[in-house]
C-alpha positions as CSV (number, residue, x, y, z in Angstrom):
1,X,109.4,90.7,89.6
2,X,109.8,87.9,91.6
3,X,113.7,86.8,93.1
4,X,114.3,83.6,92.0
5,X,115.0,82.0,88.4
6,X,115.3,78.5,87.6
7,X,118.4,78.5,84.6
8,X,115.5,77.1,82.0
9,X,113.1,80.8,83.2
10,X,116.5,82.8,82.4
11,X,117.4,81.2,79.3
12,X,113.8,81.8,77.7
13,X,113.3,85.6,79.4
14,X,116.5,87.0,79.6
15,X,119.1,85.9,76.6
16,X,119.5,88.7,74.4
17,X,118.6,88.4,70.3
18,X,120.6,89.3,67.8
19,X,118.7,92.5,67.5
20,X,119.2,93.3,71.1
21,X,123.0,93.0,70.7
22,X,122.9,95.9,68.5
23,X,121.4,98.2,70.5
24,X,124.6,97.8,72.8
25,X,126.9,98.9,70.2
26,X,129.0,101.5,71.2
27,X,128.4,100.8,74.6
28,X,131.0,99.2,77.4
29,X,130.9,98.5,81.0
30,X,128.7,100.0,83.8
31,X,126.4,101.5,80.3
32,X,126.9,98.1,78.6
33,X,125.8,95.9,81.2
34,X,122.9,98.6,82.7
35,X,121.5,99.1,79.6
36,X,120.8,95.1,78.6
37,X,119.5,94.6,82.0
38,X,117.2,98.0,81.7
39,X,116.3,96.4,78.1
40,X,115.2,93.1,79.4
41,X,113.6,94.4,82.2
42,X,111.5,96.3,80.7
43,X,110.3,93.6,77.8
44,X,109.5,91.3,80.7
45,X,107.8,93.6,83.2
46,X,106.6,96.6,80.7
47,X,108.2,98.9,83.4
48,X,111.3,99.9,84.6
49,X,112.6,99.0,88.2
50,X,112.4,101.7,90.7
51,X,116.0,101.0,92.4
52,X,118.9,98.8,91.3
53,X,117.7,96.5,94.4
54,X,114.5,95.6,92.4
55,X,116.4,93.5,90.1
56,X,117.2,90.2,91.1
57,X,121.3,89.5,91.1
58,X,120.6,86.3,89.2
59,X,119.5,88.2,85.7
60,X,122.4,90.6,86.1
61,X,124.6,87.9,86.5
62,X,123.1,86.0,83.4
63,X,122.7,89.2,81.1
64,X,126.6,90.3,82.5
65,X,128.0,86.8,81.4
66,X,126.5,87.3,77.8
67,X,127.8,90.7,76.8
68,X,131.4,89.7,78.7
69,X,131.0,92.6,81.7
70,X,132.2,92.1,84.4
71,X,128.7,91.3,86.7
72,X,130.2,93.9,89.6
73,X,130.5,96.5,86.8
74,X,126.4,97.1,87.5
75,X,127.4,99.1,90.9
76,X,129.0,101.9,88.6
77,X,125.4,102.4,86.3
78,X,124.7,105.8,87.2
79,X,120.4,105.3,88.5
80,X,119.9,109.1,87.9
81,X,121.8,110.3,85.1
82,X,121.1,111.6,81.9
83,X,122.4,108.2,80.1
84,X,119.6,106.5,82.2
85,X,116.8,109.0,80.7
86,X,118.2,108.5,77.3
87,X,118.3,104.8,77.8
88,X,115.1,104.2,78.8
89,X,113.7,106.7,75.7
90,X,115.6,104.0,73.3
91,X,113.9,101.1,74.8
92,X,110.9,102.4,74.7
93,X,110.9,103.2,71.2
94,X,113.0,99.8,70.5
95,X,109.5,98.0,71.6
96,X,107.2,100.5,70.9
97,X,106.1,102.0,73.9
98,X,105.3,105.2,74.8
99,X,106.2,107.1,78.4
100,X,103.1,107.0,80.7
101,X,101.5,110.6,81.4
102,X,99.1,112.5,83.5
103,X,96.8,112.2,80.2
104,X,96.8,109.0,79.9
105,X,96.0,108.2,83.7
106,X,92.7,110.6,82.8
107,X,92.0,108.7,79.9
108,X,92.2,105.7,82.0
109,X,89.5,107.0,84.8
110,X,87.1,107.4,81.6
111,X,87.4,104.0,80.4
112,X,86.9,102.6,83.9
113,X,83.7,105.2,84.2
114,X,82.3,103.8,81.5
115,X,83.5,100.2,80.7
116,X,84.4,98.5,83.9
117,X,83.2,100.3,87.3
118,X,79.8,99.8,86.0
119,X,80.3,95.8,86.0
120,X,83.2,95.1,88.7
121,X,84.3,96.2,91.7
122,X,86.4,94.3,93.2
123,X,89.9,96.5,93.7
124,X,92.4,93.8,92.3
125,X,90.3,92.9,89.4
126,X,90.1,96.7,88.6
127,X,94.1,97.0,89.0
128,X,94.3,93.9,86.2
129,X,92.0,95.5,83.9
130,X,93.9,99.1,84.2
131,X,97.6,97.4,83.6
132,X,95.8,95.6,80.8
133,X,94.6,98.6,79.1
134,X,98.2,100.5,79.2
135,X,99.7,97.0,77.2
136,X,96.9,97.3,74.9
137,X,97.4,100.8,74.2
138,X,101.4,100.3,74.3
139,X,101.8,102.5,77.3
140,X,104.6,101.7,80.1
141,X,102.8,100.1,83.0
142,X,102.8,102.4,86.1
143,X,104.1,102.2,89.8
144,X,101.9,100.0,91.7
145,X,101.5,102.2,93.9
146,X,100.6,105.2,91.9
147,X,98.2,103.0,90.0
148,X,96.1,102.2,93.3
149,X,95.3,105.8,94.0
150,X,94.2,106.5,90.8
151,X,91.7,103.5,90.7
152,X,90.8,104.4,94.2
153,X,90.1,107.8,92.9
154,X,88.0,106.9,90.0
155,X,86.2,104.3,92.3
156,X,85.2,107.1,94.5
157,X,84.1,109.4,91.7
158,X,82.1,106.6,90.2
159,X,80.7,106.0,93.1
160,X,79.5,109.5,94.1
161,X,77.9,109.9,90.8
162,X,76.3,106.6,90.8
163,X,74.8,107.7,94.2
164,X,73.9,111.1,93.6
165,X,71.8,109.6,89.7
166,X,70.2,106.8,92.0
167,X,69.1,109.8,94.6
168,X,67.7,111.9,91.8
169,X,66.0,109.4,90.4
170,X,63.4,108.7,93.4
171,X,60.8,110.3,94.0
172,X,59.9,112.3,96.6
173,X,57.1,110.2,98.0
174,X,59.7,107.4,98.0
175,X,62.5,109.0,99.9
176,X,59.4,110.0,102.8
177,X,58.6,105.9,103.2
178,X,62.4,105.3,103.0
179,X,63.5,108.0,105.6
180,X,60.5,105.9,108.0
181,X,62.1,102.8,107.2
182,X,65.4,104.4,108.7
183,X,64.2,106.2,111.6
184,X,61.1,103.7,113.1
185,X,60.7,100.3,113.7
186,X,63.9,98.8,114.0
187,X,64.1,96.7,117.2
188,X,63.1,92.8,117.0
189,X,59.9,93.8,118.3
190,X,58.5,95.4,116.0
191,X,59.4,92.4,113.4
192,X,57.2,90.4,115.0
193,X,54.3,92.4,115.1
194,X,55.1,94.1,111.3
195,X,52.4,94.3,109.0
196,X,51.8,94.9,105.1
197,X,53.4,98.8,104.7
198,X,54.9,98.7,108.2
199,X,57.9,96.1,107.8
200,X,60.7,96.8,110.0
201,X,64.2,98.1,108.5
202,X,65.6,95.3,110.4
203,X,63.1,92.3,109.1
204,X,63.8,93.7,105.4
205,X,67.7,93.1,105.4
206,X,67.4,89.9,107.1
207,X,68.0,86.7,105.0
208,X,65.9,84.4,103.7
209,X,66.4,81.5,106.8
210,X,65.5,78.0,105.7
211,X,63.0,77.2,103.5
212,X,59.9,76.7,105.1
213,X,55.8,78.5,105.0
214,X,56.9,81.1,107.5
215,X,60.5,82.0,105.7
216,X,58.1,82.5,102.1
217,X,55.6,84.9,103.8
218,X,58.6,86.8,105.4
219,X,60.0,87.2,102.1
220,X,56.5,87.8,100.4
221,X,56.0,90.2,103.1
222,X,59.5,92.1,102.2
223,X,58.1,91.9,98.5
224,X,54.5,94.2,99.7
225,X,56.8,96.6,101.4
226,X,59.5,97.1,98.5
227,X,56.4,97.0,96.5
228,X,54.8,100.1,98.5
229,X,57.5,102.3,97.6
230,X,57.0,103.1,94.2
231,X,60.7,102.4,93.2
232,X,61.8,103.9,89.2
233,X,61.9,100.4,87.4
234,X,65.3,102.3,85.9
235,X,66.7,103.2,89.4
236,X,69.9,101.1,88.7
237,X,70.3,100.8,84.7
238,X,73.3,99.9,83.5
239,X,74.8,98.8,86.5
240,X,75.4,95.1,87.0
241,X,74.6,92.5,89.9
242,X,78.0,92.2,91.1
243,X,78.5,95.8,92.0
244,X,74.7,96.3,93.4
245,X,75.7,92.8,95.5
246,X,78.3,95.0,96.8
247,X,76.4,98.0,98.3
248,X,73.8,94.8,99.1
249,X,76.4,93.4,101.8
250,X,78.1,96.7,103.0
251,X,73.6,97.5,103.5
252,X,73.4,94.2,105.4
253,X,75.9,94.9,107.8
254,X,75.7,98.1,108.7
255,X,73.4,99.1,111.8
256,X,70.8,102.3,111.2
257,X,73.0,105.3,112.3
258,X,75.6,104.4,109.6
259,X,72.5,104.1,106.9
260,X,71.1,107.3,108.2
């Protein structure tokens, strides 16, 4: 949440309705005032704040001047009590939310196997789609934090199997001519003098160049060598040019002994 508010931003996220008001019936002071600031919190973030100090001073004051609490009366909300557990259960179920759980963070590495990994890759995209999912299931968003590991996890996972399907799927006769590729001809030398079937590594991960006769028959040369391998037309089904322009770059820049 960020620090500042403009008075117009605090009027529209942070006055309370009149159905808000009634949740703090029967409450005063430090539980008045912690509980409408948990409330709004929470219907503006989907979370609740880690630490008091999360929450900027200027919505206390606003949501303290509202309900008539004194705004120092926040320091005396008790951050780990039972009232806070029991508070938090009531907003939940006021907005219809339930409590994250280790089930649901599974659940969520199985939708990302099988509706986003395969199509996007890029970490902070992955992150949106995640906290995305939670709102659209009614789940309360996670730490940030925790969140990244478990994307990183189930990037890692997907990954793995996406290697090991890709490594089953080639033949034998394949893997030989690839293996070569790896452990011959890779100095600039050798490009020059490469013929049909005995391209360099090197020459084959190198970029088109200008357009120009001898830049075509480079890449028409590169097209005969791929061609020579007898790649599985199905080698990467399902998974879309974004992600293989992904392993594409991290290919390009590696040198041989990190391929190997």
């Amino acid at each position: 949440m960020k620090k500042t508010f403009s008075h117009d931003e605090l009027v529209d996220n942070f006055s309370l309705s009149i159905q808000e008001f009634k949740l703090l019936k029967n409450k005063a002071g430090a539980t008045r005032l912690g509980f409408a600031v948990m409330l709004k919190f929470f219907q503006n973030e989907l979370k609740f704040p880690d630490s008091k100090s999360e929450i900027p001073k200027a919505i206390i004051k606003f949501i303290s001047e509202q309900i008539d609490v004194k705004y120092e009366d926040f320091n005396d909300y008790k951050w780990n009590s039972r009232s806070i557990k029991y508070h938090r259960k009531q907003i939940r179920e006021f907005f219809d939310y339930k409590e994250i759980s280790a089930n649901d963070y599974n659940e969520l590495k199985e939708w990302l196997y099988k509706y986003i990994l395969p199509h996007e890759h890029k970490f902070e995209c992955i992150i949106r789609e995640s906290n995305q999912r939670f709102i659209d299931l009614k789940i309360e968003l996670p730490a940030q934090l925790h969140l990244e590991r478990v994307v990183a996890s189930a990037i890692n996972t997907f990954e793995d199997k996406l290697f090991k399907t890709t490594f089953n799927k080639i033949p034998k006769t394949t893997l030989e001519k690839i293996d070569n590729f790896i452990e011959s001809m890779t100095n600039e030398d050798n490009e020059q003098d490469s013929k049909y079937g005995e391209i360099s590594l090197t020459l084959l991960k190198s970029q088109p160049g200008r357009i120009g006769i001898k830049s075509l028959e480079k890449e028409i040369e590169k097209l005969k060598a791929l061609d020579t391998l007898n790649l599985p037309d199905n080698i990467f089904e399902n998974i879309s040019k974004k992600v293989l322009y992904k392993y594409k770059q991290r290919t390009i820049s590696e040198d041989v002994s990190h391929l190997r």
